[in-house]
VEXFI-400617 format. One record per atom (N, C-alpha, C, O): z negated, x, y; residue in one letter; atom name; residue number from 1. Coordinates in Angstrom, 2 decimals, m for minus. Layout:
! VEXFI-400617
PT         w         u         v   r    a     k
PT         Z         X         Y   a   CA   NUM
...
END
This chain:
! VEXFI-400617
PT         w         u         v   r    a     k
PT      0.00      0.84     m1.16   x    N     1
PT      0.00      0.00      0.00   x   CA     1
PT      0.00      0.90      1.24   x    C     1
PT     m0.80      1.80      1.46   x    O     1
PT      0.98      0.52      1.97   x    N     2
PT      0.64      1.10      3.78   x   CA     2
PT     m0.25      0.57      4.86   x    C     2
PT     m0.75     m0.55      4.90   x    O     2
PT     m0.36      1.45      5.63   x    N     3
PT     m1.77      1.33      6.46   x   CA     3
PT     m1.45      0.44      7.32   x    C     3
PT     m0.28      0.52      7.69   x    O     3
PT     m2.29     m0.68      7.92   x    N     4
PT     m1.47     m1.79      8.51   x   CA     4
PT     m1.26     m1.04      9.48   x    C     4
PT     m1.66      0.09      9.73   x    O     4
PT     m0.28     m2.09     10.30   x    N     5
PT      1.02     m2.03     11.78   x   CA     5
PT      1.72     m0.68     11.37   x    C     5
PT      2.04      0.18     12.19   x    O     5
PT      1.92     m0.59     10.01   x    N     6
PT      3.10      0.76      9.92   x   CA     6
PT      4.37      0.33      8.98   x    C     6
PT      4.30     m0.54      8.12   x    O     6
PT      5.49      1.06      9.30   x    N     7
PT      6.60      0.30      8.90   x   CA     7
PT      6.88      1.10      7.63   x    C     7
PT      7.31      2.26      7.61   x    O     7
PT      6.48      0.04      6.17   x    N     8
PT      6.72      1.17      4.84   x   CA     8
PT      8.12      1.24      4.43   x    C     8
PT      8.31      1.69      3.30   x    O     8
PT      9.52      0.75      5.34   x    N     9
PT     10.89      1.39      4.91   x   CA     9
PT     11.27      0.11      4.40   x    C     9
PT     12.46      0.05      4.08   x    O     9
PT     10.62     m0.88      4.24   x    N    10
PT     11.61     m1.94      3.26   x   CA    10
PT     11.71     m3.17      4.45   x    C    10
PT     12.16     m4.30      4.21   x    O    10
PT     11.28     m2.79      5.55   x    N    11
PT     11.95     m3.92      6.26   x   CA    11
PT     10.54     m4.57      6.59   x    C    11
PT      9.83     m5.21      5.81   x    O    11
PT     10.25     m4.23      8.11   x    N    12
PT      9.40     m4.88      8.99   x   CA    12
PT      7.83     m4.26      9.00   x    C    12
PT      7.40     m3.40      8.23   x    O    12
PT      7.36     m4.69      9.69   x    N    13
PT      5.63     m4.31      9.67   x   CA    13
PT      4.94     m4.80      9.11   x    C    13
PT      5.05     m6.02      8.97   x    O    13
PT      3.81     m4.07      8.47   x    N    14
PT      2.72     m4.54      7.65   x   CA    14
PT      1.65     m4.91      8.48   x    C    14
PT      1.51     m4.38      9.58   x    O    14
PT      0.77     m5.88      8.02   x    N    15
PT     m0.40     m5.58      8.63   x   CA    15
PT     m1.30     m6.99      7.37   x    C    15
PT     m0.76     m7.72      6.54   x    O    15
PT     m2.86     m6.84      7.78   x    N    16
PT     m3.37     m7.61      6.85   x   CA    16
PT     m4.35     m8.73      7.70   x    C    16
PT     m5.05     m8.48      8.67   x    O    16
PT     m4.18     m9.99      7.03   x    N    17
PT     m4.75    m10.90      7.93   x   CA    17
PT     m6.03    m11.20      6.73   x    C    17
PT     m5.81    m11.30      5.53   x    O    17
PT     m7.53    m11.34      7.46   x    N    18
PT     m8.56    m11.23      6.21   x   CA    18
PT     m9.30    m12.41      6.71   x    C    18
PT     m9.10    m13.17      7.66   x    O    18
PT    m10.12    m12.34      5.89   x    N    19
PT    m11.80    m13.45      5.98   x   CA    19
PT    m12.77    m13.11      5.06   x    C    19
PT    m12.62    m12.18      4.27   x    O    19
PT    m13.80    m13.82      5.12   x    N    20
PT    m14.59    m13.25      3.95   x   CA    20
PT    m14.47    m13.80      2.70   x    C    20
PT    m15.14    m13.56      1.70   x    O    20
PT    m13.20    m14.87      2.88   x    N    21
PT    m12.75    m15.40      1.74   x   CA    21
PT    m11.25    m14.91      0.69   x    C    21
PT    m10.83    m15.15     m0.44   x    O    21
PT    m10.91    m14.24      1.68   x    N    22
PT     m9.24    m14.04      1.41   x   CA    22
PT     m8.81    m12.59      2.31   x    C    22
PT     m9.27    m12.23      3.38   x    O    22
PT     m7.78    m11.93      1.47   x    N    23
PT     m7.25    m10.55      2.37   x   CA    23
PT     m5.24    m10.91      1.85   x    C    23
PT     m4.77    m10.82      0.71   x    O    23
PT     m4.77    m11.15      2.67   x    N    24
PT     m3.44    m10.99      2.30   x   CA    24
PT     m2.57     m9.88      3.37   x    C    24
PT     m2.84     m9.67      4.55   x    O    24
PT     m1.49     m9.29      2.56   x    N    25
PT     m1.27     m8.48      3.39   x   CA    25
PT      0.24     m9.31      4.00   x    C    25
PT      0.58    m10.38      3.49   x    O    25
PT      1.02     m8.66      5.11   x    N    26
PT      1.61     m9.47      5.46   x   CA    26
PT      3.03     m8.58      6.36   x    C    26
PT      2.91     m7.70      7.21   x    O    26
PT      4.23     m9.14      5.85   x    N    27
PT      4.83     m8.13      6.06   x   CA    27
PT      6.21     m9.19      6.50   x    C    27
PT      6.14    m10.38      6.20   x    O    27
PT      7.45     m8.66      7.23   x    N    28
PT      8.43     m9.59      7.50   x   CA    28
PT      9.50     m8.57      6.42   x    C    28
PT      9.57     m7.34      6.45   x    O    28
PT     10.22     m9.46      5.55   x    N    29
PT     10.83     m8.72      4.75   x   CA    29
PT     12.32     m9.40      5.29   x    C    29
PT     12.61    m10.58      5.45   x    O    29
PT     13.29     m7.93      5.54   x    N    30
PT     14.43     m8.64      5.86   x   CA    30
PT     15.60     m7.96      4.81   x    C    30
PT     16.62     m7.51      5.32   x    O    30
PT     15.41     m7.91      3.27   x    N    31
PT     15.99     m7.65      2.10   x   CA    31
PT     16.81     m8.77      1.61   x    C    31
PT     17.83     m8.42      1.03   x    O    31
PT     16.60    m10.04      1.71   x    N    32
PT     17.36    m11.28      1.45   x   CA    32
PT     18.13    m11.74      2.53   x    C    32
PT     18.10    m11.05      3.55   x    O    32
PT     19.05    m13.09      2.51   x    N    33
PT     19.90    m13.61      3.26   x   CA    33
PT     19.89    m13.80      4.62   x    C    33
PT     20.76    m13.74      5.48   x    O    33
PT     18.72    m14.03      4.63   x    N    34
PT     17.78    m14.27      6.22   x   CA    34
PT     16.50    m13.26      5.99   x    C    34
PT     16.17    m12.63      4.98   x    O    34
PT     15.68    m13.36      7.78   x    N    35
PT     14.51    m13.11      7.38   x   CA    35
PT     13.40    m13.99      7.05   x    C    35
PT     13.26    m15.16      7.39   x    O    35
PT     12.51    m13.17      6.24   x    N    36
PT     11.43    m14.20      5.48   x   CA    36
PT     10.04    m13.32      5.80   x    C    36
PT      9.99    m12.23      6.36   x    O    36
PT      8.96    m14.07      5.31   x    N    37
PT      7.55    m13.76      5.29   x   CA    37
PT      7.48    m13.08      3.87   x    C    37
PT      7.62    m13.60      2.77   x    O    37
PT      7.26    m11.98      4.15   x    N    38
PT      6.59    m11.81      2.63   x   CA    38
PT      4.86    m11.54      2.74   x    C    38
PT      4.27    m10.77      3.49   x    O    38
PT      4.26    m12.58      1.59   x    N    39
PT      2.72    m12.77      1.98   x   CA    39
PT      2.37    m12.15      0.60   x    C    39
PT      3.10    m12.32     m0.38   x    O    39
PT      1.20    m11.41      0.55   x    N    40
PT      0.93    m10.77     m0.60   x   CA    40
PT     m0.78    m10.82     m0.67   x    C    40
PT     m1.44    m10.39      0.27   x    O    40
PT     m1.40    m11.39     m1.84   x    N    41
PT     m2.62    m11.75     m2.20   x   CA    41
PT     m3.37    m10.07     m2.54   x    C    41
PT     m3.02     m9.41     m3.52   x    O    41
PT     m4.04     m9.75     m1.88   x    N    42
PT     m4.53     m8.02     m1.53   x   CA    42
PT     m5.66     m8.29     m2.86   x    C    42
PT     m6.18     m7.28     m3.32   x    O    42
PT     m6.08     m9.84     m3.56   x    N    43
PT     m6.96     m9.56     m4.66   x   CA    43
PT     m6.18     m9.32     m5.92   x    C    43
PT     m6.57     m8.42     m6.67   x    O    43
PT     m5.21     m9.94     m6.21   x    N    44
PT     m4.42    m10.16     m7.48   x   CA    44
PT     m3.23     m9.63     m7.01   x    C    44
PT     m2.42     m9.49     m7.92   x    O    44
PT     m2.82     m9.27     m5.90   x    N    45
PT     m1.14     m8.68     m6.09   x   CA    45
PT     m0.14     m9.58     m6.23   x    C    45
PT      0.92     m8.96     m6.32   x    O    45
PT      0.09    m11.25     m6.30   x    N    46
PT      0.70    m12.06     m6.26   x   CA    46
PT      1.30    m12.04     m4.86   x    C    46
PT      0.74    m12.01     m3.76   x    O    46
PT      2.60    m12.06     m5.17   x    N    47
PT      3.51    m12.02     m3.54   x   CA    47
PT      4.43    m13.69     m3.92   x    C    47
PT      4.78    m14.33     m4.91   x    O    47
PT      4.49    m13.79     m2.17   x    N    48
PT      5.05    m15.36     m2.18   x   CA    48
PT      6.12    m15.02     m1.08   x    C    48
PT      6.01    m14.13     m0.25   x    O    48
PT      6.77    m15.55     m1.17   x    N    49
PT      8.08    m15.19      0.21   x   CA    49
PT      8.33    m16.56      0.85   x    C    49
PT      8.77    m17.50      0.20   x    O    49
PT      8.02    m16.65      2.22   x    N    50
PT      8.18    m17.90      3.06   x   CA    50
PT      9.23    m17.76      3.80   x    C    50
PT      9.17    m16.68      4.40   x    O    50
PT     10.46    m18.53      4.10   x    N    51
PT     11.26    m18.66      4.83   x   CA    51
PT     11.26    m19.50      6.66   x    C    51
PT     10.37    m19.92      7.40   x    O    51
PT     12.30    m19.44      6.72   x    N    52
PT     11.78    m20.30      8.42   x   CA    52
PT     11.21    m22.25      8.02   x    C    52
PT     10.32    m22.91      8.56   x    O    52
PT     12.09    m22.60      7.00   x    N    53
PT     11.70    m23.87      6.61   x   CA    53
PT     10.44    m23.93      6.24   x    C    53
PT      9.73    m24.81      6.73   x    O    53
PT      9.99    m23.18      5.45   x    N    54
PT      8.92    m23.08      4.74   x   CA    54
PT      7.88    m23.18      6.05   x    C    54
PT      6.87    m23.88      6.14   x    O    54
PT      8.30    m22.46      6.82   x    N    55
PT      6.92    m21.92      7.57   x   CA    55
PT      7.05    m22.74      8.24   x    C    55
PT      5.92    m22.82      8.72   x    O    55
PT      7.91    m23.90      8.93   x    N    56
PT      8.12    m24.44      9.96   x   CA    56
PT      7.16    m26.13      9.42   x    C    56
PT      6.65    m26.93     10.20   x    O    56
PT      7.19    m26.22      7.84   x    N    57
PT      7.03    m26.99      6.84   x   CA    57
PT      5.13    m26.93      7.52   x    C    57
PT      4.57    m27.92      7.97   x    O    57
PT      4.67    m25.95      7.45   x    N    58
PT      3.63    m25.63      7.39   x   CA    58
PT      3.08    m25.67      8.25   x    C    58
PT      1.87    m25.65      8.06   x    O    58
PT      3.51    m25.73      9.59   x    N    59
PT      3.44    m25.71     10.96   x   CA    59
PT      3.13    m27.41     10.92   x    C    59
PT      2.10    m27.94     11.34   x    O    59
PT      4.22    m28.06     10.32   x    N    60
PT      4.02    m29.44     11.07   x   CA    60
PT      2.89    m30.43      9.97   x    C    60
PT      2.68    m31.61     10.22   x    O    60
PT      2.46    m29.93      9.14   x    N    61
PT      2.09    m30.73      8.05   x   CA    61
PT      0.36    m31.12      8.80   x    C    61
PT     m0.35    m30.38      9.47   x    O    61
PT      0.13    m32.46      8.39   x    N    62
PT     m1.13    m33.46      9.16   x   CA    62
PT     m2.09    m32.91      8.52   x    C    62
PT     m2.05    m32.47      7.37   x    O    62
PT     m3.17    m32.92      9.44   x    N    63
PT     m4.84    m32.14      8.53   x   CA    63
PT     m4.90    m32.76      7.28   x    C    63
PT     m6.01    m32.55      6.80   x    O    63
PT     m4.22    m33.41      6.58   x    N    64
PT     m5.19    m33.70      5.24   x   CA    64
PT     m4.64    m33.38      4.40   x    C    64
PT     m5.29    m33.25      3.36   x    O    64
PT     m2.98    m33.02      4.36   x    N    65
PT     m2.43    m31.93      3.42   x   CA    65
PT     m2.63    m30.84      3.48   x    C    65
PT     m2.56    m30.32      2.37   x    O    65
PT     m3.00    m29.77      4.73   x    N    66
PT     m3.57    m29.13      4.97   x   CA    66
PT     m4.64    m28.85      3.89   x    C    66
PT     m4.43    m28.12      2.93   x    O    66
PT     m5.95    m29.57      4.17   x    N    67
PT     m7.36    m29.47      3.38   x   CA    67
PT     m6.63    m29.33      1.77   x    C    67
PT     m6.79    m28.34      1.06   x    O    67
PT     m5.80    m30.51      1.40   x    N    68
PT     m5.28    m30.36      0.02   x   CA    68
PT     m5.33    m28.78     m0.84   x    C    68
PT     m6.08    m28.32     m1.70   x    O    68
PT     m4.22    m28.29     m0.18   x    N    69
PT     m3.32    m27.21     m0.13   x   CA    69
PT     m4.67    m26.05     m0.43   x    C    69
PT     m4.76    m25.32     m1.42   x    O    69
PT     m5.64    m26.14      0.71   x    N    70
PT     m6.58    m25.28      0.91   x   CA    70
PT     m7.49    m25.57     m0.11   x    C    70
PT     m8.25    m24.62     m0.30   x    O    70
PT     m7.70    m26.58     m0.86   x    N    71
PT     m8.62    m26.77     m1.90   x   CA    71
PT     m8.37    m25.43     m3.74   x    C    71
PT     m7.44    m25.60     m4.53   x    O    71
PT     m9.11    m24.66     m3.84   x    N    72
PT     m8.99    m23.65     m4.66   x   CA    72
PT     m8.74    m24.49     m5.99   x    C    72
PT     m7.69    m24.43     m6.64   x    O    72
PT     m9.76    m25.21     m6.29   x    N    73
PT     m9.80    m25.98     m7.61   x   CA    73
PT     m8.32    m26.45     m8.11   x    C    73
PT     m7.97    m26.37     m9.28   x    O    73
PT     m7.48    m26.98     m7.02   x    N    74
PT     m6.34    m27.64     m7.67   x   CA    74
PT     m5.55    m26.73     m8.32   x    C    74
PT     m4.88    m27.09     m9.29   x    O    74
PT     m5.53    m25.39     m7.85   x    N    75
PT     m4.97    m24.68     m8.76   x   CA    75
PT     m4.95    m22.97     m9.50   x    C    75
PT     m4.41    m22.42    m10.46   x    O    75
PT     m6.14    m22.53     m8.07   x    N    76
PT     m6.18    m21.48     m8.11   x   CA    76
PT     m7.38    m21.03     m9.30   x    C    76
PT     m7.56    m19.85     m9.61   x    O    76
PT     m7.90    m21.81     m9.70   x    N    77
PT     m9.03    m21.68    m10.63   x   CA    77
PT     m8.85    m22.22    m11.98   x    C    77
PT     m9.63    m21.95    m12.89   x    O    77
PT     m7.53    m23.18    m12.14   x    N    78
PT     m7.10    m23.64    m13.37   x   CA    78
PT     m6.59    m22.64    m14.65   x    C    78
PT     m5.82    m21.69    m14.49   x    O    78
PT     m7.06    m22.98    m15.72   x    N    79
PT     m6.64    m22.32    m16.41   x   CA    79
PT     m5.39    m22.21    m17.22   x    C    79
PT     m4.84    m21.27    m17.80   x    O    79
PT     m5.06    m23.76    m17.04   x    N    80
PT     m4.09    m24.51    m17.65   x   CA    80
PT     m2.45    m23.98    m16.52   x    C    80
PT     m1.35    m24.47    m16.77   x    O    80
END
């Protein structure tokens, strides 16, 4: 991993957005068609790639999908 606000060569700046709940690192990846978000889980290493829809998706969505989304149980703790 690179040290945040430094550029590791694959397209855009790193940096890491944290809490005492969550560390993802966060980088603009411009390797695909467009540019995208690439968001990366700093506990497990799971990377997700958000596009402008995606993010724009996310932007407009009402507090209670929101809370949904944010609830761990629905999926992040399943075993199934």
């Amino acid at each position: 991993m690179t040290k945040p606000g430094t550029d590791d060569g694959r397209g855009g700046e790193f940096g890491v957005v944290y809490s005492e709940f969550a560390q993802v690192g966060v980088r603009l990846d411009e390797t695909a068609n467009g540019p995208r978000l690439r968001l990366q889980d700093l506990k497990t290493g799971r990377v997700r790639y958000l596009d402008a829809l995606e993010l724009e998706t996310i932007v407009w969505l009402a507090e209670g999908h929101m809370e949904v989304l944010l609830d761990p149980s629905a999926d992040r703790w399943r075993e199934d």
